[in-house]
C-alpha positions as CSV (number, residue, x, y, z in Angstrom):
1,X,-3.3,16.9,-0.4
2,X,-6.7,15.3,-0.4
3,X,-9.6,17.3,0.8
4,X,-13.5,17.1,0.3
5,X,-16.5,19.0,1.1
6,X,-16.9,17.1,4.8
7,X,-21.1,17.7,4.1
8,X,-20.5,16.0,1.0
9,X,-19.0,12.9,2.7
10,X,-20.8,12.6,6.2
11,X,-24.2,14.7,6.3
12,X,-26.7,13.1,8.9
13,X,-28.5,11.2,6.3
14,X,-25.6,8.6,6.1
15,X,-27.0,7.7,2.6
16,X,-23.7,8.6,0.5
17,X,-20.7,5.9,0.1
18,X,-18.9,7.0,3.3
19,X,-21.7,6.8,5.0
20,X,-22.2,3.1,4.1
21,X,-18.8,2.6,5.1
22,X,-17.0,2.7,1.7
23,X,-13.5,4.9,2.3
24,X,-12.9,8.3,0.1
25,X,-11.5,8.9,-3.2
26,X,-10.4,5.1,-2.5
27,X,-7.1,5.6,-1.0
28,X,-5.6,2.7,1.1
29,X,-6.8,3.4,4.8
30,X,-3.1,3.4,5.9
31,X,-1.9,6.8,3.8
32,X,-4.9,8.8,5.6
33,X,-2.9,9.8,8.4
34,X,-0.2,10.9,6.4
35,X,-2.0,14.0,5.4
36,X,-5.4,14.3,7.8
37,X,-3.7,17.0,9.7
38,X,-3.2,19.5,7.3
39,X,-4.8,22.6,7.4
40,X,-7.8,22.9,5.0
41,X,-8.5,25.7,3.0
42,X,-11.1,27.9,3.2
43,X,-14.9,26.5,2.9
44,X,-13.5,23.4,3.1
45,X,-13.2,20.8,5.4
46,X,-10.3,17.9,5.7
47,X,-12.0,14.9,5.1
48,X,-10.4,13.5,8.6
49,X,-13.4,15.8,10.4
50,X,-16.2,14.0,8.1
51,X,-17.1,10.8,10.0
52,X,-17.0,12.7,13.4
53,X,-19.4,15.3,11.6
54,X,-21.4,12.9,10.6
55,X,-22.2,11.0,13.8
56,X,-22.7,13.9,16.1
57,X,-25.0,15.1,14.1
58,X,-26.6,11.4,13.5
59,X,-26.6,11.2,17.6
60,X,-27.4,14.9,18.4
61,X,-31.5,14.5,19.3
62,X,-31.2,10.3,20.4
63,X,-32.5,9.6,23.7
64,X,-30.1,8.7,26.4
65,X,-31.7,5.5,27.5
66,X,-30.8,1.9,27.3
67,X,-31.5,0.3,24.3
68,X,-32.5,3.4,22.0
69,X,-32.9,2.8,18.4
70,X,-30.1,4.7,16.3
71,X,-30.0,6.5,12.9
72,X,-27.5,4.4,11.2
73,X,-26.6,1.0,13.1
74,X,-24.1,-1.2,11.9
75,X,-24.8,-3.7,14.8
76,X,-27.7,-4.7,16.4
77,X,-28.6,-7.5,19.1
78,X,-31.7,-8.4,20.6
79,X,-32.2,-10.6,24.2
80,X,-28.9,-11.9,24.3
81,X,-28.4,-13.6,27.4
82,X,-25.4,-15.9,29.0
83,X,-25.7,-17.9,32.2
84,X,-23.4,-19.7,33.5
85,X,-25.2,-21.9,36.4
86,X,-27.6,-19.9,38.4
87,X,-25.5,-16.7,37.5
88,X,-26.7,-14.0,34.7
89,X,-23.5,-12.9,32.9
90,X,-24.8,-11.4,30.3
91,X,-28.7,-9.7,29.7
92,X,-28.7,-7.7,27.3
93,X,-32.7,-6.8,25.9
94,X,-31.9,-4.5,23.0
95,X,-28.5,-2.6,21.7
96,X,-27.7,-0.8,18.9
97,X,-24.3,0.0,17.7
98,X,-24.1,3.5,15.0
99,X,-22.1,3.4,12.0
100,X,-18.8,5.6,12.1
101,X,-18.5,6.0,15.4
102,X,-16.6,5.6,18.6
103,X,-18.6,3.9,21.0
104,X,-17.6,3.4,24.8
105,X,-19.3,0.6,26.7
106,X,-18.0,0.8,30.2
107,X,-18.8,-1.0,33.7
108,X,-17.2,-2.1,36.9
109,X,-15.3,-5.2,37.1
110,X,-17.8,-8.4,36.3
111,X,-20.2,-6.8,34.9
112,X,-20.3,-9.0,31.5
113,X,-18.7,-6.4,28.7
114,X,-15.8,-9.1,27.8
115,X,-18.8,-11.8,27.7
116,X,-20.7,-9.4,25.3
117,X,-17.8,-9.5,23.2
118,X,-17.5,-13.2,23.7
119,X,-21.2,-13.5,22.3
120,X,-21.0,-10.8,19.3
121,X,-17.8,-12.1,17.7
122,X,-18.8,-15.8,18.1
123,X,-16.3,-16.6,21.2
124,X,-18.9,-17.5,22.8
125,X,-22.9,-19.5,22.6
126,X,-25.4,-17.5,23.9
127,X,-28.4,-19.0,26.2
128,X,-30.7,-16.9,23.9
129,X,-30.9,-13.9,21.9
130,X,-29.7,-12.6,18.2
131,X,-27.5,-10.0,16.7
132,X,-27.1,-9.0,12.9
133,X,-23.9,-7.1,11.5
134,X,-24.7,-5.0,8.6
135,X,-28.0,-6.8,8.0
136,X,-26.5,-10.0,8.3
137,X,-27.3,-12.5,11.1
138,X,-24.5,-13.7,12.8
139,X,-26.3,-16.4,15.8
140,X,-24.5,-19.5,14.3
141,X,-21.5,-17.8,12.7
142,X,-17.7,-18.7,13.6
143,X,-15.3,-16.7,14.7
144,X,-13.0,-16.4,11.8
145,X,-16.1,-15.9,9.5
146,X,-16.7,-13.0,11.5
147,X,-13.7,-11.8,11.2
148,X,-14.0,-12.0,7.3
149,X,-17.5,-10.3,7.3
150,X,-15.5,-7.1,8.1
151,X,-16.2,-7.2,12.5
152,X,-12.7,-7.9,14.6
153,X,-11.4,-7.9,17.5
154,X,-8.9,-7.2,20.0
155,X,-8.4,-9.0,23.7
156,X,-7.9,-8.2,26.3
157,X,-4.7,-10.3,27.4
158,X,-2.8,-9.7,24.0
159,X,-2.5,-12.6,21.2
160,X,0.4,-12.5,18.9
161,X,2.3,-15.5,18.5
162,X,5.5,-15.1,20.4
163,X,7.8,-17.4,18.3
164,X,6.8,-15.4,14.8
165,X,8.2,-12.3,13.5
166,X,6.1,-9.4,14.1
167,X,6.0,-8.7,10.5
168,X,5.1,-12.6,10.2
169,X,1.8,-11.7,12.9
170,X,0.9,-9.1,10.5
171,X,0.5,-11.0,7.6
172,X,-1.3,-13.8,9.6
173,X,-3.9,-10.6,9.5
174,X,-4.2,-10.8,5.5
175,X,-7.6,-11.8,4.2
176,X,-6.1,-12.9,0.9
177,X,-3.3,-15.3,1.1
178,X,-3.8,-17.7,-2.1
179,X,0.0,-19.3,-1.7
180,X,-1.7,-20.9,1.3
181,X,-2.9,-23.9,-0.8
182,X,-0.9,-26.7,-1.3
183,X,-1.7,-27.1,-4.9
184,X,-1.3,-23.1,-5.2
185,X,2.3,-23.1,-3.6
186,X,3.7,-24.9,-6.3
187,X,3.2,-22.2,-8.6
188,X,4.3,-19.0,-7.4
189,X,3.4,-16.8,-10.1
190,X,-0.2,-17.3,-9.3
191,X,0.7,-16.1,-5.4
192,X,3.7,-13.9,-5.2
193,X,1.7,-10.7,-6.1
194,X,-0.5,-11.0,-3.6
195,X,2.2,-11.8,-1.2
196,X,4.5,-9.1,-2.0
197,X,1.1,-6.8,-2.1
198,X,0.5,-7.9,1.8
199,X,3.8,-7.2,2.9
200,X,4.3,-3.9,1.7
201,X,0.6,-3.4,3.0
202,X,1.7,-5.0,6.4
203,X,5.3,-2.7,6.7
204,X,3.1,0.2,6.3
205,X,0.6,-0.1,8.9
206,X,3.6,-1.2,11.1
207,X,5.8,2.3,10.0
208,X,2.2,3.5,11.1
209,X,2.4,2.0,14.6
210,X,6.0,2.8,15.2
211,X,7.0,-0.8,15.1
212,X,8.6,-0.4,11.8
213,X,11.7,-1.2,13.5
214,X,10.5,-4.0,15.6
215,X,9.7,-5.9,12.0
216,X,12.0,-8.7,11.9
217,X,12.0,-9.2,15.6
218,X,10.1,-11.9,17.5
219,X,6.6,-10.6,18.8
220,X,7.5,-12.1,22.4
221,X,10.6,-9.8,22.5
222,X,7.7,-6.8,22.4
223,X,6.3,-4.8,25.2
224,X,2.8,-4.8,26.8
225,X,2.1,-1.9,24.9
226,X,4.2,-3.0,21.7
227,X,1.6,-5.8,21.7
228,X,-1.4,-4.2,22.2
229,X,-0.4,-1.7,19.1
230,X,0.6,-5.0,17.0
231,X,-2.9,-6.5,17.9
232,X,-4.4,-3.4,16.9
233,X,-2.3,-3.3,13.4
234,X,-2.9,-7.0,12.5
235,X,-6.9,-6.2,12.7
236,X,-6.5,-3.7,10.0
237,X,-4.8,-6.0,7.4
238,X,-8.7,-7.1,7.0
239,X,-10.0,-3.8,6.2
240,X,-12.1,-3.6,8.7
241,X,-16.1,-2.5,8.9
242,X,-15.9,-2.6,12.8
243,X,-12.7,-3.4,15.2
244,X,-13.9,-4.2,18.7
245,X,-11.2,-3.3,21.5
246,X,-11.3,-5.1,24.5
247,X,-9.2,-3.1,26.9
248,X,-6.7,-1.3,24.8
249,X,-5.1,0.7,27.4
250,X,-4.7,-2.2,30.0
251,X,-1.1,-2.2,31.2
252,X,-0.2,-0.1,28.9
253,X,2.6,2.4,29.6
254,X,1.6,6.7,29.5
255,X,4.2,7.2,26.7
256,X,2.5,4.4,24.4
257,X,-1.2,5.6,25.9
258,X,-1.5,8.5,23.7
259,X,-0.2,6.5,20.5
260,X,-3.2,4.2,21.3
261,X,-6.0,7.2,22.0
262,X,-4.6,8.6,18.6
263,X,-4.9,5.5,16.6
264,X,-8.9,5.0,18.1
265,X,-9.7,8.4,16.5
266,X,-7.6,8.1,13.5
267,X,-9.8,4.6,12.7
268,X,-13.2,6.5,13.1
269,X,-11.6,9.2,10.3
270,X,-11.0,6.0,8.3
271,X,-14.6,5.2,8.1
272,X,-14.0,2.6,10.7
273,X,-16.5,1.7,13.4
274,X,-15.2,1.6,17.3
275,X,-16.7,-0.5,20.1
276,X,-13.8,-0.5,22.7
277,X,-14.1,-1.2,26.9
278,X,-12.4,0.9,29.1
279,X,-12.1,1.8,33.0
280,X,-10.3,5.2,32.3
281,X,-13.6,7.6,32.7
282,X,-11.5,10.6,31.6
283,X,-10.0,9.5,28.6
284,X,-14.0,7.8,27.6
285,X,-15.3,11.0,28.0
286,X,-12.7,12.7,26.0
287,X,-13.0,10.6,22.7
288,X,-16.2,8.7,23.1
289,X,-19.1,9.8,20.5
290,X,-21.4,7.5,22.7
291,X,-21.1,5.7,26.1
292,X,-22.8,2.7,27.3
293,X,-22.9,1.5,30.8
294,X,-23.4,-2.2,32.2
295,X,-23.3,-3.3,35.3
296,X,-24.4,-7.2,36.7
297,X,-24.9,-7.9,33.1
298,X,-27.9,-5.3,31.7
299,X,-27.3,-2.2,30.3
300,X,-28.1,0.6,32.9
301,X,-27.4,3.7,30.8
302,X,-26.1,5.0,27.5
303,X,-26.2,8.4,26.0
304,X,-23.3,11.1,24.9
305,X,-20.5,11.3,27.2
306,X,-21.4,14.2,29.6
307,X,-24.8,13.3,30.0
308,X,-24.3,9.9,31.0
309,X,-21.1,10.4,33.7
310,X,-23.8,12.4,35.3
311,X,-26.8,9.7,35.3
312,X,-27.6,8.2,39.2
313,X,-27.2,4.5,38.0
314,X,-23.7,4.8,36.5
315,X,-22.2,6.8,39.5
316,X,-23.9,4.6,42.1
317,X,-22.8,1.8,39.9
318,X,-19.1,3.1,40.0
319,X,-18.7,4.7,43.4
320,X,-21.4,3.2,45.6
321,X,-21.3,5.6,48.4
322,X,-19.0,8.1,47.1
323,X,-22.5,9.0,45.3
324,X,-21.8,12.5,45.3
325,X,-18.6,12.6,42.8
326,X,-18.9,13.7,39.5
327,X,-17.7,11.2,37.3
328,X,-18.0,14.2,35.0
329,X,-15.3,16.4,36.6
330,X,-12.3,15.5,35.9
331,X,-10.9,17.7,38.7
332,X,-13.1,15.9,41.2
333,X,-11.9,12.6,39.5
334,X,-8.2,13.7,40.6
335,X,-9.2,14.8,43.4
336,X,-10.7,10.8,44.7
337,X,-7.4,9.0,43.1
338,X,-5.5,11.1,44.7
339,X,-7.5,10.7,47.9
340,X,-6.9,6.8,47.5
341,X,-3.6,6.8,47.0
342,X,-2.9,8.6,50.1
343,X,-5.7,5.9,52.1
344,X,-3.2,3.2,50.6
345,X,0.0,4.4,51.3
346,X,-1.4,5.3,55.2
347,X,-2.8,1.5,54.9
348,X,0.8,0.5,54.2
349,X,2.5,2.8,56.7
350,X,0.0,1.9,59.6
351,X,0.9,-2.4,58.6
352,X,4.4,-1.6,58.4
353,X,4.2,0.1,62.2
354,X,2.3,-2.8,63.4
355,X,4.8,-5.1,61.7
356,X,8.0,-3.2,63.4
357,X,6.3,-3.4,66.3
358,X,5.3,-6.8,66.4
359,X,9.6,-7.3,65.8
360,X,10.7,-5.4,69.0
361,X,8.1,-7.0,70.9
């Protein structure tokens, strides 16, 4: 078992190697959940707890405002804006991403958070504005040079390439493929290392995501959610600094729901940055380190969790007139699904009288 002192690893500082994103005692990312879960002995934390240390205590006395300056930020963008016509997708003045942690950024349907990830990973031109990951600048940088810089990304509609094996969609993932060449190919003793060092890398990430068995299969044979956790695996063939999830949890079943909400905290343990958007308020609350809110394309609000399901301009931005819900409470959130679900099935019912009656008339 592999343990470490978790003060040692991820004090607030986030001066040591872990917290400048390099992974303890060097183990491959993909064995940590094999053994996070132990118990610890005593005095001693399991070094699964050491990231999560470290940013609360890195976030515990930051402002909840928009735009705050953090301890340790791994990304930061400065008046990026998008518009599209006379329409403002995207105005974002200042936003700062910290290091290590799982960060929320939430918002009502159109309110620009898949065009911010457009714009960050290079999907996108902004009209103005600039962003840097880990102190590089990334305004005229491709997509797939992003991607090697250590900064992926998931979608939100899924994209694995139907007609491939799923293990095949894995190793599309690999950063290092040097059998790729055409002069290279010719030779396989300079490539089949490598190759056979992907695929046993790929098969384990894949036993991790209970697709093991799914390996030889076509990806197009998969589930929603099967997809979603194959889109999630492929990202980490690249080792990366910081996986952006746009999503995840979108049409995805309750049974695979959990898999995914475990595998978003078991990256941050990993030393693994998380920007992910989600609709689900309860299940942002309950694993979000940090939350921020946009709505018509600015950010309205950010802070920790709590704090911000309580601010004015993210409930009026939610609920409108049902102003007075706690988005908060999880009972009260119960409480107003349920309360819609009944106003739709009585929606139904009352059309469906009207329709029968229409008939006998």
């Amino acid at each position: 078992m592999h343990r470490t002192d978790g003060r040692a690893n991820g004090g607030a500082g986030g001066g040591t190697a872990a917290g400048r994103g390099a992974r303890p005692d060097d183990k491959p990312f993909y064995e940590l959940s094999r053994w996070a879960t132990k118990v610890p002995q005593e005095e001693r934390t399991l070094i699964s707890t050491a990231y999560r240390d470290k940013v609360e205590e890195d976030l515990k006395f930051v402002e909840n405002v928009p735009g705050v300056p953090k301890p340790d930020p791994i990304l930061v963008a400065d008046g990026v804006t998008r518009r599209f016509g006379g329409m403002t997708a995207v105005d974002v003045r200042h936003f700062e991403l910290e290091r290590h942690g799982v960060t929320a950024l939430i918002g009502p349907n159109g309110a620009g958070k898949t065009t911010f990830f457009n714009l960050l990973t290079g999907f996108d031109a902004p009209n103005t504005g600039t962003w840097r990951f880990d102190g590089h600048d990334l305004g005229r940088v491709r997509p797939e040079q992003v991607a090697r810089m250590g900064m992926v990304r998931t979608f939100q509609l899924t994209k694995v390439m139907s007609r491939l094996s799923v293990l095949d969609n894995m190793l599309l993932g690999a950063p290092d493929q040097p059998g790729e060449g055409m002069f290279r190919a010719l030779f396989p003793f300079t490539w089949r290392r490598r190759e056979k060092a992907n695929i046993e890398k790929a098969e384990a990430l894949l036993e991790r995501f209970l697709l093991i068995k799914k390996k030889d299969d076509l990806a197009g044979s998969l589930s929603g959610g099967q997809r979603k956790l194959l889109e999630m695996a492929r990202a980490l063939m690249r080792d990366p600094q910081l996986v952006m999830l746009d999503e995840p949890m979108a049409g995805v079943n309750p049974a695979l729901k959990q898999s995914l909400l475990d595998h978003i905290l078991a990256l941050r343990e990993e030393g693994t940055t998380v920007l992910f958007v989600e609709h689900d308020i309860t299940m942002v609350r309950h694993i979000a380190d940090w939350v921020v809110v946009m709505a018509e394309g600015r950010i309205v609000a950010e802070g920790r969790p709590k704090e911000v399901m309580r601010d004015p301009s993210v409930i009026d931005a939610y609920l409108g007139a049902r102003a007075d819900i706690d988005l908060g409470d999880d009972a009260a959130l119960g409480r107003l699904e349920a309360a819609d679900g009944a106003a739709a099935t009585d929606g139904m019912t009352e059309t469906g009288g009207a329709s029968a009656g229409r008939e006998a008339r």
